[in-house]
C-alpha positions in Angstrom: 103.4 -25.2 11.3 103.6 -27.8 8.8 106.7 -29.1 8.0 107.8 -31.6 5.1 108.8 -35.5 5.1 110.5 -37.3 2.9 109.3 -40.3 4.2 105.2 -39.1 3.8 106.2 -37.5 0.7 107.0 -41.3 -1.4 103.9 -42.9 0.2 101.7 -43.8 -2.8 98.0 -45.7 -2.3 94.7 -46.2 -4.0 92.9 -43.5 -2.3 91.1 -41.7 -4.6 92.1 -38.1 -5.7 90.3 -35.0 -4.2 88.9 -32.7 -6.8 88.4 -29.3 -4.6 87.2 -26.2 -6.5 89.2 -22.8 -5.1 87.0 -19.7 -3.9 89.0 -16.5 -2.2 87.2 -15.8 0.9 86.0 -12.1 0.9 88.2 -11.3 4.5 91.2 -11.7 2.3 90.7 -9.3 -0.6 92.0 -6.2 0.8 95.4 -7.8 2.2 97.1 -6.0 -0.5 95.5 -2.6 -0.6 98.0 -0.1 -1.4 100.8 -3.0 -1.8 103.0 -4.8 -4.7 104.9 -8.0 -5.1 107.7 -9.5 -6.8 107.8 -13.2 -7.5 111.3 -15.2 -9.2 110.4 -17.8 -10.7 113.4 -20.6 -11.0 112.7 -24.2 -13.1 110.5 -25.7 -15.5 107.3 -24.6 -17.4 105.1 -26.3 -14.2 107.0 -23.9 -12.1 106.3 -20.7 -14.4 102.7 -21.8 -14.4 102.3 -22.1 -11.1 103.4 -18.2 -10.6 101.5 -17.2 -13.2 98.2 -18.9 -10.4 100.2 -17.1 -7.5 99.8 -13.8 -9.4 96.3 -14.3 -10.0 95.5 -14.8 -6.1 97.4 -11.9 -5.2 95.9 -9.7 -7.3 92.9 -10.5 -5.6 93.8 -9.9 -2.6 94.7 -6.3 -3.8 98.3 -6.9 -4.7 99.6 -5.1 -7.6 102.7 -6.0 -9.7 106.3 -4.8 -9.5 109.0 -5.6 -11.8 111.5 -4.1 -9.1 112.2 -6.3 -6.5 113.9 -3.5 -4.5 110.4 -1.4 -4.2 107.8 -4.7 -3.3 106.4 -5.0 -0.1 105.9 -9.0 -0.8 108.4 -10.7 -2.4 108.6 -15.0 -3.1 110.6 -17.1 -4.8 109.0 -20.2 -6.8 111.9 -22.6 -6.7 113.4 -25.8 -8.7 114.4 -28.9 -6.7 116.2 -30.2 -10.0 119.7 -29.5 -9.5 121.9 -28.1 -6.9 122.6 -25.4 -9.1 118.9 -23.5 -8.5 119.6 -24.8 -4.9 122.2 -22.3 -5.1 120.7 -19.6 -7.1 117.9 -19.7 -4.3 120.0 -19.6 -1.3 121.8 -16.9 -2.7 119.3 -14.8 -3.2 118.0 -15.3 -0.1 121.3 -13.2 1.6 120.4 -10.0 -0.9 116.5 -10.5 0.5 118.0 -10.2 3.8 119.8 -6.9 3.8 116.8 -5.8 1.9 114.8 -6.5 4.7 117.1 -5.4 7.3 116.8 -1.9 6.2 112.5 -2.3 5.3 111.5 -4.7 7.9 108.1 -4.7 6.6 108.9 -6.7 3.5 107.2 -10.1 3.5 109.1 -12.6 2.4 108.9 -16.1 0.9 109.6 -19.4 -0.8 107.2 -21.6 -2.7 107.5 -24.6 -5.1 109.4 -27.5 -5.1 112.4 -26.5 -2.8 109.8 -26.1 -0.2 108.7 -29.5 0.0 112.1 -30.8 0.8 112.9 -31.5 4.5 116.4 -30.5 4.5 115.7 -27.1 2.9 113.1 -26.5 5.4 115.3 -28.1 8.3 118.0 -25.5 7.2 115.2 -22.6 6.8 114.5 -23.4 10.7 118.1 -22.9 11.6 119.8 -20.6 9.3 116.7 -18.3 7.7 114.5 -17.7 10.5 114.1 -14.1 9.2 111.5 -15.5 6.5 107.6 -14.8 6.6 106.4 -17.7 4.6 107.3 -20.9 3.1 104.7 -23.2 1.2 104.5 -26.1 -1.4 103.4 -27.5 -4.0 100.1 -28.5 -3.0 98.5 -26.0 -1.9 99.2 -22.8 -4.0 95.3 -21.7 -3.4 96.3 -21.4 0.9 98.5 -18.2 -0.1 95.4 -15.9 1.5 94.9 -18.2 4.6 98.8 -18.6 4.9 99.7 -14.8 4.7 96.9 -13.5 6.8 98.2 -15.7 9.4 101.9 -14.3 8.7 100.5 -10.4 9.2 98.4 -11.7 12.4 101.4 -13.3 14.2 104.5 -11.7 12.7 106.4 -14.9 13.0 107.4 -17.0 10.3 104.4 -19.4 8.9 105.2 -23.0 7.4 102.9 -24.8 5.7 104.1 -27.8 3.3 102.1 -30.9 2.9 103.9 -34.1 2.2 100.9 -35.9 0.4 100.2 -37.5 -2.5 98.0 -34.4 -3.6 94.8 -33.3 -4.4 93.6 -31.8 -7.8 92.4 -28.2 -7.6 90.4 -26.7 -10.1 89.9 -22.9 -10.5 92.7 -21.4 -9.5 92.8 -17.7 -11.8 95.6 -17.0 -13.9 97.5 -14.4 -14.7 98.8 -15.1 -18.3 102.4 -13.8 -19.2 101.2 -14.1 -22.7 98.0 -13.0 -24.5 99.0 -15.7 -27.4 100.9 -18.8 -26.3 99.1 -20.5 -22.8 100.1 -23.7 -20.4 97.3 -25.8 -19.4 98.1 -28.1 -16.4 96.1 -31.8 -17.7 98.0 -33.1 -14.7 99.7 -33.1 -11.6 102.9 -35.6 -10.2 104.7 -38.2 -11.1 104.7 -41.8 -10.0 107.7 -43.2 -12.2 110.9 -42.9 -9.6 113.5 -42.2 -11.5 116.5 -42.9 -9.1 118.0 -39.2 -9.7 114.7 -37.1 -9.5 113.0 -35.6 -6.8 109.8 -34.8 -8.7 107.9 -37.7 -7.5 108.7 -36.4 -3.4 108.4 -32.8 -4.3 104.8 -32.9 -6.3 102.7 -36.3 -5.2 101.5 -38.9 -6.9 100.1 -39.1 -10.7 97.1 -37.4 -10.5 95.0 -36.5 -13.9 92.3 -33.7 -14.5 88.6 -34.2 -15.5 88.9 -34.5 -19.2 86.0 -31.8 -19.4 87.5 -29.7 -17.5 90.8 -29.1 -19.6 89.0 -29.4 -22.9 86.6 -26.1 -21.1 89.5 -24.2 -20.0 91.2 -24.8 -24.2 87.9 -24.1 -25.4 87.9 -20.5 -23.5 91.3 -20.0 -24.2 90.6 -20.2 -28.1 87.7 -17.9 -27.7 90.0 -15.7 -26.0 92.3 -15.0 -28.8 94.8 -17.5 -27.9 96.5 -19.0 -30.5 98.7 -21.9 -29.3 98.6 -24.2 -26.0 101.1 -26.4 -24.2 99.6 -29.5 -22.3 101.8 -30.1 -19.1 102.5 -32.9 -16.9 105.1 -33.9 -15.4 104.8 -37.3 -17.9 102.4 -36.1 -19.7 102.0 -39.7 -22.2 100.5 -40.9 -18.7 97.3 -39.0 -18.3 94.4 -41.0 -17.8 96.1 -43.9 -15.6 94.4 -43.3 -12.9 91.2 -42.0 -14.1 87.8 -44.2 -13.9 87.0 -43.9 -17.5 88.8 -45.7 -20.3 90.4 -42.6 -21.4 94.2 -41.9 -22.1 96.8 -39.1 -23.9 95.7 -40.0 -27.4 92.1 -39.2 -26.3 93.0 -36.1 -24.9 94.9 -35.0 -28.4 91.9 -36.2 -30.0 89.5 -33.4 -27.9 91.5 -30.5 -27.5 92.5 -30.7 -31.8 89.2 -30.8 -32.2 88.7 -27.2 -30.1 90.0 -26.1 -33.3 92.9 -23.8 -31.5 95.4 -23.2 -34.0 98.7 -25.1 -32.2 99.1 -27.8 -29.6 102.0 -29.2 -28.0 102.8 -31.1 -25.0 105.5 -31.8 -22.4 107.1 -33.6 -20.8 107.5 -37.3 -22.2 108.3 -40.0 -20.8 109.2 -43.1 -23.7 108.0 -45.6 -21.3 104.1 -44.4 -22.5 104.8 -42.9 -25.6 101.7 -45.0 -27.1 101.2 -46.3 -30.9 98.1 -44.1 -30.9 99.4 -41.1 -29.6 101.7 -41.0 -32.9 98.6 -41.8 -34.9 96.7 -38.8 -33.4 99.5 -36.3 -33.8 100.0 -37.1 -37.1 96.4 -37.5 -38.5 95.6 -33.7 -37.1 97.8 -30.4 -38.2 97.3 -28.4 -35.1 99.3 -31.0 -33.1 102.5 -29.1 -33.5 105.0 -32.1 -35.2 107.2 -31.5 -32.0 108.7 -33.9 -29.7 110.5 -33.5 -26.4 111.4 -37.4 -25.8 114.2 -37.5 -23.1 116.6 -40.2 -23.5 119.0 -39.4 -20.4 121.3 -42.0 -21.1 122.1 -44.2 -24.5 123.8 -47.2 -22.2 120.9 -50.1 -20.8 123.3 -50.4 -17.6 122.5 -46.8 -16.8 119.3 -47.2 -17.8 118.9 -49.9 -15.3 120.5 -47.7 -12.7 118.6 -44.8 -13.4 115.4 -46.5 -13.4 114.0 -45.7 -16.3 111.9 -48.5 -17.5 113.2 -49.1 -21.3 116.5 -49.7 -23.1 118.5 -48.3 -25.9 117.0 -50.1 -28.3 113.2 -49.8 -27.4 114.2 -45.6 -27.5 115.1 -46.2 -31.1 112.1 -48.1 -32.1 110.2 -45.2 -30.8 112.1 -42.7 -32.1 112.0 -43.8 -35.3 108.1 -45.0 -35.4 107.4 -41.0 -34.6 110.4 -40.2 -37.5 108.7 -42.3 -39.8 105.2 -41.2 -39.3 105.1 -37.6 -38.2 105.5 -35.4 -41.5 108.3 -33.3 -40.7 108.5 -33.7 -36.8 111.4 -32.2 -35.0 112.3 -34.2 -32.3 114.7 -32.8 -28.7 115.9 -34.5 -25.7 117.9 -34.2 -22.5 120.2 -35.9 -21.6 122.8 -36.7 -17.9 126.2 -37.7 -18.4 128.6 -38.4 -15.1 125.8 -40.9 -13.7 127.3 -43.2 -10.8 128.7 -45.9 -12.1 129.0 -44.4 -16.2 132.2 -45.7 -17.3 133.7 -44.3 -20.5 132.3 -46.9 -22.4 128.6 -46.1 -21.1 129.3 -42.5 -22.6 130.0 -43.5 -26.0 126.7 -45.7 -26.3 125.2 -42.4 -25.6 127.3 -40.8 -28.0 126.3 -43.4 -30.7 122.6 -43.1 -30.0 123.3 -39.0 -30.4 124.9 -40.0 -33.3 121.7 -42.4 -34.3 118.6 -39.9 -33.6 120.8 -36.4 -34.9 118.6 -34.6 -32.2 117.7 -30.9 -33.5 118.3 -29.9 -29.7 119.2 -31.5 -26.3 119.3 -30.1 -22.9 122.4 -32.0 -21.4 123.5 -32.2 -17.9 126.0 -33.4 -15.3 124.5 -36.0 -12.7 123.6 -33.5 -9.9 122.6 -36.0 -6.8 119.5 -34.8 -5.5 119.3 -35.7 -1.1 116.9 -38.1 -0.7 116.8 -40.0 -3.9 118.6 -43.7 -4.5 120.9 -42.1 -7.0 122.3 -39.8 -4.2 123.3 -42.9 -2.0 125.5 -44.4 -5.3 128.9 -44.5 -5.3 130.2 -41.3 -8.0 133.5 -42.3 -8.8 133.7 -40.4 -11.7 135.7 -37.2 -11.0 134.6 -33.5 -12.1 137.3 -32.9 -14.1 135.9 -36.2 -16.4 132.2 -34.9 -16.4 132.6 -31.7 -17.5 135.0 -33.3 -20.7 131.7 -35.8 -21.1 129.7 -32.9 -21.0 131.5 -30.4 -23.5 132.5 -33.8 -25.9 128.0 -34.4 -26.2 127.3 -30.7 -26.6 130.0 -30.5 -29.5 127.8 -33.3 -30.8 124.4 -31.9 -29.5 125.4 -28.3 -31.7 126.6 -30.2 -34.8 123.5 -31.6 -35.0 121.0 -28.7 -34.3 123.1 -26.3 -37.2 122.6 -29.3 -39.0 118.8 -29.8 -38.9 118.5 -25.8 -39.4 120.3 -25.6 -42.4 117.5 -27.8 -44.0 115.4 -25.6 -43.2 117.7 -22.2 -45.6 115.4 -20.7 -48.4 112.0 -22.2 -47.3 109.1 -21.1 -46.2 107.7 -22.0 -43.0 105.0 -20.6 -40.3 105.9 -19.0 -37.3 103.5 -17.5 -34.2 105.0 -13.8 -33.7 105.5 -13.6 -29.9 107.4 -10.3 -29.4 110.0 -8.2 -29.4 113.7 -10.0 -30.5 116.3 -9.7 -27.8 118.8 -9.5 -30.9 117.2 -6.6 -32.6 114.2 -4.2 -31.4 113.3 -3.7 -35.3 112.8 -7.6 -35.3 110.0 -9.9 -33.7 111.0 -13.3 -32.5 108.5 -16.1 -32.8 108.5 -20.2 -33.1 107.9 -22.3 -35.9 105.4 -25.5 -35.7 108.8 -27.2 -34.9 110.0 -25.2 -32.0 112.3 -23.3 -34.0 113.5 -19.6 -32.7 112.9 -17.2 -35.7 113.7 -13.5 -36.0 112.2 -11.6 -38.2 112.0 -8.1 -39.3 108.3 -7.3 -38.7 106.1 -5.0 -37.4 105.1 -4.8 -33.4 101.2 -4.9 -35.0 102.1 -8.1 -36.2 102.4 -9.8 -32.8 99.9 -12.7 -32.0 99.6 -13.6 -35.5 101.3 -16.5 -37.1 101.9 -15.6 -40.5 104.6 -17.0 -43.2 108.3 -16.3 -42.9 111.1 -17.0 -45.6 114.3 -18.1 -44.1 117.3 -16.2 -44.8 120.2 -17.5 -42.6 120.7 -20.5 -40.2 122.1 -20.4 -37.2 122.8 -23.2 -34.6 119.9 -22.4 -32.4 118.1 -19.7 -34.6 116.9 -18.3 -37.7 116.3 -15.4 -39.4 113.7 -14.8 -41.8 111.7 -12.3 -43.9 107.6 -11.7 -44.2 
């Protein structure tokens, strides 16, 4: 049993990052004869990746998929450490997987991801959830085989969670959820320390991939049919710190636009290494997608301070306007916590102002959710609920002025938009994104899917249009 801590988990050195390659061992493949799993996936695009690499193991170990989590003999939850609202969702869930199992003993059952490399979840797994089959991280995804033959051999619950600052693991097999849009993982962690965040405990140190080896896994992509990529990191704009070579983000936007794959995009940013010659390189090559997630978190330098961020108001908006100014066209979002410790109305309203300022096309906004373990979570919140959640609904009124805004300019022209699927609004339509990130529906056939062809827009709506071929 290998159980997390916190205190392991912030360690950072200069020891150099493992590159391991992953190979199922042949005693596992038939685990899953005759079997099917379910897997919930909670959190952000790192976390969907990640399950769509757990799928791809289990299916070679015989697994098959299930949409119905009622019927699956194996069923895990990938969770989110972000908020204490997926905390919830998790825990919760965990009851209903309970009865389940009550009346089908034989169910395996698990949690992966970042809630699994917290000690206190794990702590209260120990005590409260001694029913589960397996837990495991972040690190080390390509154990499942090893960690659930162990689970069947022993019938007793198997922990294994490393707190280290990671290794890189090259691959792993995917199972897509798309044949068109893919994320490719350039690297791993996060070394910043924001005050609030837990990323930094829950997925090591910054670690970056080979260069070659994410240009390989574009190029096959793109000879796979695959129209569009996202690049992920945790901070992405800091790939290639810690690599030998003299090599960095720009570079990397550089190679894979010259894979010639039709869209590229990126996330997550941090301002702090938004570079002069990234901007260059996404504006000098038009399959970098003129898209921009640049989280500003909080418009007062105070709470910048406190949040430990590493830039001020005013360095934000000589960023934001460098990429406005030189990126044709470029839609830019944020995200954004209001109710930080110590935010005092007047904090707010510098946020409001720089909202006001930038005229974001989206935002995802929160309330300050204190994450255990973190410096933020030791600070005195003297701000009451009832004043967060007016903070909160005062910036979204703002936040949704400003995305109808930005998709009004966008009435009567003519723009190009990847075809993804079905719409959720309308069966007869397909949904699909613009190079911006808009939503567009559009009434079009299902052959159409995967292509990106020109759509007219017809109507605006605060977080969608809707368009004609």
């Amino acid at each position: 049993m290998l159980i997390p801590e916190k205190e392991k988990a912030k360690v950072r050195t200069k020891n150099k990052v493992k590159t391991v390659t992953y190979k199922i061992d042949d005693k596992y493949k038939s685990i899953g004869k005759n079997k099917s799993y379910f897997i919930k996936t909670y959190g952000c695009q790192m976390n969907v990746h990640d399950t769509e690499n757990i799928k791809a193991i289990l299916e070679q170990m015989n697994f098959r998929e299930s949409d119905d989590m009622e019927k699956a003999d194996l069923i895990l939850l990938n969770t989110c450490a972000i908020r204490e609202n997926a905390h919830n969702k998790v825990f919760g869930m965990l009851g209903r997987i309970k009865h389940m199992k009550e009346k089908r003993p034989n169910i395996i059952a698990g949690i992966c991801g970042c809630m699994a490399q917290e000690e206190g979840v794990v702590d209260e797994i120990l005590n409260k959830y001694k029913w589960l089959d397996i837990v495991f991280g972040t690190h080390n995804i390509h154990e499942l085989p090893m960690i659930l033959d162990e689970n069947i051999k022993n019938k007793s619950l198997e922990v294994r969670v490393y707190s280290c600052e990671g290794d890189i693991v090259e691959d792993i097999p995917v199972k897509r959820d798309s044949k068109y849009k893919a994320w490719v993982n350039i690297m791993y962690g996060c070394d910043k320390f924001c005050t609030y965040c837990i990323v930094p405990y829950t997925r090591g140190k910054q670690r970056s991939r080979n260069p070659k080896d994410i240009i390989r896994e574009v190029e096959k992509l793109k000879e796979a049919g695959y129209r569009e990529v996202t690049l992920l990191g945790q901070n992405v704009n800091a790939y290639g710190k810690d690599l030998e070579i003299d090599y960095d983000m720009s570079d990397l936007l550089r190679d894979v636009a010259n894979t010639k794959i039709d869209r590229i995009r990126f996330v997550t940013s941090h301002p702090w290494d938004f570079t002069d010659s990234m901007i260059d390189v996404i504006s000098k090559y038009n399959n970098i997608m003129p898209y921009i997630h640049l989280p500003l978190q909080s418009g007062s330098n105070k709470i910048l301070k406190l949040m430990g961020r590493r830039y001020t108001k005013e360095s934000y908006l000589e960023l934001f306007d460098k990429i406005k100014n030189k990126i044709k066209n470029v839609s830019i979002t944020t995200d954004i916590i209001v109710g930080f410790p110590c935010e005092s109305e007047e904090d707010f309203n510098e946020t409001l102002d720089v909202v006001k300022k930038c005229k974001y096309d989206s935002a995802f906004t929160f309330i300050f959710s204190p994450r255990e373990g973190t410096p933020a979570a030791k600070m005195k919140d003297d701000i009451s609920s009832k004043e967060k959640e007016d903070r909160l609904q005062r910036l979204n009124e703002l936040v949704n002025d400003y995305a109808l805004e930005a998709n009004k300019k966008y009435l009567g022209k003519r723009v190009k938009v990847l075809l993804e699927g079905e719409s959720t609004k309308d069966k007869n339509y397909l949904m699909g994104y613009t190079d911006t990130m808009k939503l567009v529906n559009v009434k079009a056939s299902k052959d159409m899917i995967g292509n990106i062809v020109d759509v007219k827009i017809t109507e605006v709506h605060t977080w969608s249009l809707d368009g004609e071929m």
